[in-house]
Structure formats: structure tokens, C-alpha cells
C-alpha positions as CSV (number, residue, x, y, z in Angstrom):
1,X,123.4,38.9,239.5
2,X,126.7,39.2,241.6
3,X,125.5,37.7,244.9
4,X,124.0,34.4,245.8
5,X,120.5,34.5,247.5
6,X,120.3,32.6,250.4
7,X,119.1,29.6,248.6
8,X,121.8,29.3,245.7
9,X,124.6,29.8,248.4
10,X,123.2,26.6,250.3
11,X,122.9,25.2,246.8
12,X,126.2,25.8,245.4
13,X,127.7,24.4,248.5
14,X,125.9,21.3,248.9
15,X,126.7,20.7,244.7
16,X,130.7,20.8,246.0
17,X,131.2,24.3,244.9
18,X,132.9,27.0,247.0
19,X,131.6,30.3,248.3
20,X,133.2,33.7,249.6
21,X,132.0,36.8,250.7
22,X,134.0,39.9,251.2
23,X,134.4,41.3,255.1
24,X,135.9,44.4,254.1
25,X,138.6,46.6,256.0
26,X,140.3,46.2,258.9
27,X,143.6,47.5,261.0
28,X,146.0,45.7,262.9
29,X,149.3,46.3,264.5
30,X,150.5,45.0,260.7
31,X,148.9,48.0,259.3
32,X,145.8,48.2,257.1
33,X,144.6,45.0,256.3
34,X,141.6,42.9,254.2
35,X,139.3,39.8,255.8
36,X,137.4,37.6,253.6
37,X,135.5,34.3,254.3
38,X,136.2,30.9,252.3
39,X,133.2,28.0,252.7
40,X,134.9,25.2,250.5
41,X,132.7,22.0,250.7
42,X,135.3,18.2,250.8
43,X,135.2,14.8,252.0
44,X,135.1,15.7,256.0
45,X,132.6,18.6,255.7
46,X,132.6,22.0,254.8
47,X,135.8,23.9,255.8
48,X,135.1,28.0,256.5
49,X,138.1,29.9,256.4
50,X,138.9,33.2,257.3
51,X,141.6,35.6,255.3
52,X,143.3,38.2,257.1
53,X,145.7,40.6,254.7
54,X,147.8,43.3,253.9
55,X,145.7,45.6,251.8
56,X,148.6,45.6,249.1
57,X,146.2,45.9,246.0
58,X,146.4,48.2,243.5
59,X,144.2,49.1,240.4
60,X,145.8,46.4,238.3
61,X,146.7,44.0,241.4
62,X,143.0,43.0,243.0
63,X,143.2,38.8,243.4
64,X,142.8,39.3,247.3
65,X,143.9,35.6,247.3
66,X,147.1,36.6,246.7
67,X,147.7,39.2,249.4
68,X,150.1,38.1,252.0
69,X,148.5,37.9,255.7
70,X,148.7,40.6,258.3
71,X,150.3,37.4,260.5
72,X,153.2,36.2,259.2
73,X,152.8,32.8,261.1
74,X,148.9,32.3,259.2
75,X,148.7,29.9,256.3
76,X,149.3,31.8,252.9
77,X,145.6,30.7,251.7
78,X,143.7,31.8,255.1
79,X,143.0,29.9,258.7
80,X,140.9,27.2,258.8
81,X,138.2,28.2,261.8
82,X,136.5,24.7,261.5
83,X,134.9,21.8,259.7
84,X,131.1,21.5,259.6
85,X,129.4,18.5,258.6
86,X,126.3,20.3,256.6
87,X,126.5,23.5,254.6
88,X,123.9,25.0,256.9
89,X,125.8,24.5,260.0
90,X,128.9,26.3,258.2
91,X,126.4,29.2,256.5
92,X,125.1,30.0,260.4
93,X,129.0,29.3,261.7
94,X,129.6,32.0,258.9
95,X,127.0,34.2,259.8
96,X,126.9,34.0,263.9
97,X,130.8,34.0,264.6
98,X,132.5,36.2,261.5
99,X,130.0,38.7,260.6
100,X,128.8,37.3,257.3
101,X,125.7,38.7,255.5
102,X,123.8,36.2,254.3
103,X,122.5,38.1,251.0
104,X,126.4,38.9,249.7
105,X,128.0,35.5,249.3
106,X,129.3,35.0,245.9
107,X,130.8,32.4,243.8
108,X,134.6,31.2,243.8
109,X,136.9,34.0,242.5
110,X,134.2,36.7,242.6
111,X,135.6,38.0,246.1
112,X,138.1,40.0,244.3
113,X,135.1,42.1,242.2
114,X,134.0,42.7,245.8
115,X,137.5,43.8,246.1
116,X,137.4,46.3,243.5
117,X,134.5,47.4,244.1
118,X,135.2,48.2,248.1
119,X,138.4,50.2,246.6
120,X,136.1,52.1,244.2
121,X,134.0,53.5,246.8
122,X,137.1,53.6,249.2
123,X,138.5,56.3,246.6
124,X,135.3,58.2,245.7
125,X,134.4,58.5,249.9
126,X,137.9,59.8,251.0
């Protein structure tokens, strides 16, 4: 089981572990380009972030996390869009505002099997 039911996503965030979910494909003036969605629970809250980058990966190069942003003037790791004191208010933040789904949130480094996966279907649907 890839992706977190509703419940174990709230779960894993309120036991102060963090959550992704792949956003797929996008363009931008940059060129082609990747978004992904960060909830990482801390002192203050949760903190949701939001990846935009290059779509540099390759069949042996799919950590997403490493992909440079589409804006050269982002953070490396992704833009923090806020801080929410309670794991539900940052799942419905998540959800409303950036297009999450909440049945395909995954656990911490799983984003880049989304990864592959979106490039396998990328390559088989031309």
C-alpha cells in the first residue's frame, strides 16, 4: 500500500512524521517543470510546502528533491506557503488551495516513486 488513506496521513502527521503527495506536470516560462507538496510537522505547527522544478529527471535520476526550481530566486528545498497549527488545518490548506487529493498522500521519500511512475505513463501515452 503506496498511498495513505485519509486517516494514516492525519496520523503520520500528528506522530511528527512528514507527508508528500505528487502534483504532477506543469510549464512555465522556465520550461517544463514538476510541483510537489511537503506537510512536515515542528515546533510552530505544520509547515506545507510547495516544490516547483525543472523536470531534469532521467531513468536513473528520479529524487524530485533534488531537482533545481523553475525560479531561480525559490529556496532549493521548496516555498514555505504557511504554518498551520493542526495537521487538519494544513491537510484542508493542502487540499482547498494546491490541488491535493486526499487519497494519494504518501510517506517521506515516496514522492519520487510517484515520480517514476508519472514518467512511466508519460512515456507509454506519448
Amino acid at each position: 500500500m503506496r498511498h495513505l488513506a485519509p486517516a494514516l496521513a492525519l496520523g503520520a502527521l500528528r506522530r511528527g512524521r512528514q507527508i508528500e503527495q505528487f502534483l504532477g506536470a506543469i510549464e512555465s516560462d522556465s520550461g517544463p517543470g514538476l510541483r510537489w507538496i511537503a506537510l512536515s510537522p515542528g515546533s510552530t505547527g505544520i509547515t506545507v510546502y510547495l516544490s516547483e522544478v525543472e523536470d531534469v529527471g532521467t531513468d536513473t535520476f528520479l529524487d524530485i528533491t533534488e531537482f533545481p526550481p523553475l525560479d531561480p530566486e525559490d529556496e532549493t528545498w521548496g516555498r514555505e506557503i504557511a504554518v498551520l497549527p493542526t495537521p487538519e488545518d494544513a491537510l484542508q490548506l493542502a487540499e482547498r488551495d494546491l490541488a491535493a487529493d486526499p487519497e494519494r498522500w504518501v510517506n517521506q521519500g515516496i514522492v519520487c516513486d510517484e515520480y517514476q511512475d508519472f514518467r512511466t505513463v508519460r512515456r507509454s501515452n506519448p
